[in-house]
N, C-alpha and C positions, 0 to 999 in steps of 0.2 A: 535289340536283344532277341536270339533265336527263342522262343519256346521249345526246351526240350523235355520229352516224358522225362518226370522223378523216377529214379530208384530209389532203393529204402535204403543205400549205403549214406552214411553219414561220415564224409572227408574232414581226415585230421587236419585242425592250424591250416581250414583253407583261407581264409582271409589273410594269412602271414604268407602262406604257400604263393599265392597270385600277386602278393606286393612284392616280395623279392624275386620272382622270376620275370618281373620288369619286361612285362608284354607289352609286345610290337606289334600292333595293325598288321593284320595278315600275313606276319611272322610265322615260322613252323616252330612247335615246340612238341617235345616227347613226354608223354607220361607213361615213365617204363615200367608200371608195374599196376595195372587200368584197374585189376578187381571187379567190383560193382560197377565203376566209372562214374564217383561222382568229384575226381578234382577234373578227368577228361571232359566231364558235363558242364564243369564253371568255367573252362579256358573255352572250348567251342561257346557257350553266352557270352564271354569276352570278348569276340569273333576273333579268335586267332585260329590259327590252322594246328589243325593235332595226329601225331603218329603216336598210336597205341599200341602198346606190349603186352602180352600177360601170357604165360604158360600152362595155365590151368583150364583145362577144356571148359570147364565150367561157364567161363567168362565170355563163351562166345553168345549166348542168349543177349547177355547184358549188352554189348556189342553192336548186334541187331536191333536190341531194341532203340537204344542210343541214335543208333543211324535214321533208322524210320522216324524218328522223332524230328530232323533236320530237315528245313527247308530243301526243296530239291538241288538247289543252284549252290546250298551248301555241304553239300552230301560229300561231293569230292576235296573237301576242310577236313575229312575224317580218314583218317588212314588208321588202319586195325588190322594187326598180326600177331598170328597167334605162335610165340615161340619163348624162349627165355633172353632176360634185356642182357647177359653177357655180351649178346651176339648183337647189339645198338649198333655199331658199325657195318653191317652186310647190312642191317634193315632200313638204314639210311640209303645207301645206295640199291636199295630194292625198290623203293621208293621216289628213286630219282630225284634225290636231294643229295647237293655236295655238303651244306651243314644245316645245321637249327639254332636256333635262338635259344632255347632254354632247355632244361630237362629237368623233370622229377622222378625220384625214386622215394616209393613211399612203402620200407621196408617190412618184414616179418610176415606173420602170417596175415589172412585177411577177415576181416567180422563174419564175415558168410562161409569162409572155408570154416572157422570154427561154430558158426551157428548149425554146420551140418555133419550131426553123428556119425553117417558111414564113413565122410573122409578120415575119421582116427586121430581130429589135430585137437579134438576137445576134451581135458579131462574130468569134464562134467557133465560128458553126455557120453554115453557107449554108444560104441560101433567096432566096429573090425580096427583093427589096430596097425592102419595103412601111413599116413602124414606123409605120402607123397604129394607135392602138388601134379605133376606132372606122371600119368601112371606108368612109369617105364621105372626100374631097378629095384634097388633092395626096397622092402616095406620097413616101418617100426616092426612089428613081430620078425621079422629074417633077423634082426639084430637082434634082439631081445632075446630071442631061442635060440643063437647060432653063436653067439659073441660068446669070447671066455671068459669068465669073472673079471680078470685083472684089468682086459682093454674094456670091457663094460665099463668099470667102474673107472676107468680114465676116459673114458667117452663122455660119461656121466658129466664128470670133474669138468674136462675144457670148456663144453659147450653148454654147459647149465652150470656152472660154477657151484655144482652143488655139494656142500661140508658134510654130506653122509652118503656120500657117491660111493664108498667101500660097501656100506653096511647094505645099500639099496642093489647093490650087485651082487651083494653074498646071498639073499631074498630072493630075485630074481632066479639065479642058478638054482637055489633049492628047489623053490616053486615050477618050475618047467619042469624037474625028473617026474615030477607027477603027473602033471598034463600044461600043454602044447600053450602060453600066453597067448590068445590071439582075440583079446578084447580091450579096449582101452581099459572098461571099467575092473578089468580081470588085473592090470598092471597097476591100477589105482590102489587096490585094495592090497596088491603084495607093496607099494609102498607105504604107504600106512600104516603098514603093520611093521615094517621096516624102520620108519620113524622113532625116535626116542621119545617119550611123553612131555612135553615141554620143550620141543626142539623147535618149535615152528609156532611163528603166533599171526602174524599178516597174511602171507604166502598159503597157499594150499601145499602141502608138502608134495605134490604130485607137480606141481606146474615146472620146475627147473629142471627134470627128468624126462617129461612131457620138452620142455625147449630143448634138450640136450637133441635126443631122438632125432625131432624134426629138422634141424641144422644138422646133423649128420646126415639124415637120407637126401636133403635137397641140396649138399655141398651149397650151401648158403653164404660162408664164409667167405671161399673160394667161387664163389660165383658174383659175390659183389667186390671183389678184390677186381676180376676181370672188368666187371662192368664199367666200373669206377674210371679202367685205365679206356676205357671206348668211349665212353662219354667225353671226355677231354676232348680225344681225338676228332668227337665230331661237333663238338661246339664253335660257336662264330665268334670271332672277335667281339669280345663283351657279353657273351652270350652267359647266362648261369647255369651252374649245377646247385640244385636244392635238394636234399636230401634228408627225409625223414625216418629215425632211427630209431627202436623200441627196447633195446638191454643194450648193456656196456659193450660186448666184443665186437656186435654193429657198427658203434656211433666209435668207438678206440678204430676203428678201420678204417670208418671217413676221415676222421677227425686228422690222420696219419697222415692219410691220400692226399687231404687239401692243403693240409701245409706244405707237404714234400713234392708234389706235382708242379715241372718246369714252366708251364703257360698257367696256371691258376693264382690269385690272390683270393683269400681266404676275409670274408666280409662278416662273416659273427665268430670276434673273438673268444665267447663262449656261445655254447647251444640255445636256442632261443626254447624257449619251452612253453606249454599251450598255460593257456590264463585258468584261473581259481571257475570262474565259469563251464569252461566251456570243459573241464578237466569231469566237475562235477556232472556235468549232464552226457558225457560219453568217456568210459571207463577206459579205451582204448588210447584215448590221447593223456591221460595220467601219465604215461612214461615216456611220451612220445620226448624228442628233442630234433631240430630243425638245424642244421650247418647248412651256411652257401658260400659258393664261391664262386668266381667271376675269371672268364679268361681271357688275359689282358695284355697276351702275345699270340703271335701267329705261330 
């Protein structure tokens, strides 16, 4: 087993993750979406061979470090690019690989992109009101102060299914005639006030307007919809797609893709979902749910 430097990321359902992506000795498998890199850090200890995705510049520290951490002779086991896993397909053949054995997508945002204020994905910490991962396009604030009530509040509605998505748009529009929203904690506080008194008891009333936001500036939706149809494409006979998914219009995506897709059988008839454990000692895998499927034509 390599010794490779820890990161302080701590990977959802990785003992479910590395038993259903049914590693193969010096196999190539993709972890499309690396983050910190600790299920990329448990497959290289499994000694398989790994292409790594991620579009978040941030990810290239972890990256490095990962790598210097590998034995020299296994150094070239690591393939690391930095772009979005839509595009799985070009980065296979950038790589000089015709397919891989397996692939993970380990969806939403990531513990470190919300443990850091400036990016804007946290609403319980301020900073600039950005939740791009990728700094290119619209920000949360371009939306926020440029949307019109009605597509706010249907922005709101699809992508945070949120039941006060009129009322947190009407807030919203008022609040900006006065001055410019461009703090997370500034759009916390117009919903809140926005909220009805007993409207909300679990949830932070900010969090499904805080998710709306964020799947609209990173076409999140639309980006795994593609990804979904690439990965097929570059999987090996028997090869798996694993796919870890964190709210409903996610895992309702997968869920769609792996039934309906020509070369895939679909191997958890429901989502496998992380244990009473391991739920309680990291808050992120609470929601998490696991689909795999297996493809089982050319």
């Amino acid at each position: 087993m390599t010794d490779i430097t820890n990161t302080a990321h701590v990977p959802v359902m990785l003992k479910e993750t590395l038993e259903h992506l049914n590693l193969q000795p010096n196999a190539f498998y993709i972890d499309a979406t690396f983050g910190a890199g600790g299920h990329t850090k448990a497959l290289l200890e499994a000694d398989v061979n790994v292409l790594a995705v991620d579009q978040d510049p941030t990810t290239e520290v972890y990256m490095v470090k990962l790598r210097q951490g590998l034995a020299a002779e296994r150094q070239a086991n690591f393939i690391a690019i930095h772009g979005n896993f839509e595009f799985l397909e070009s980065y296979v053949k950038q790589a000089d690989l015709s397919e891989v054995a397996g692939i993970l997508m380990d969806l939403g945002v990531s513990s470190m992109q919300l443990d850091e204020g400036e990016r804007g994905f946290a609403f319980r910490k301020d900073g600039p009101l950005d939740m791009r991962m990728n700094p290119e396009g619209e920000s949360a604030a371009d939306i926020v102060n440029q949307f019109d009530q009605e597509d706010l509040a249907a922005l709101i509605f699809k992508y945070g299914e949120e039941r006060y998505s009129r009322r947190i748009a009407r807030a919203i529009v008022e609040a900006r005639q006065t001055a410019e929203i461009s703090t997370t904690q500034a759009l916390v506080n117009i919903i809140q006030q926005a909220y009805p008194k007993g409207g909300y008891r679990r949830d932070h009333p900010a969090r499904r307007t805080f998710q709306a936001l964020r799947i609209y500036v990173n076409d999140e939706l639309g980006v795994l919809e593609r990804a979904l149809q690439a990965a097929e494409k570059v999987l090996a006979l028997h090869g798996r797609l694993v796919v870890l998914s964190y709210h409903s219009l996610e895992d309702r995506i997968v869920k769609h893709f792996m039934k309906n897709a020509s070369h895939l059988k679909v191997l958890t008839k429901k989502p496998l979902l992380a244990s009473d454990e391991e739920a309680s000692l990291n808050p992120r895998a609470r929601s998490a749910k696991l689909r795999v499927a297996e493809r089982i034509t050319l």
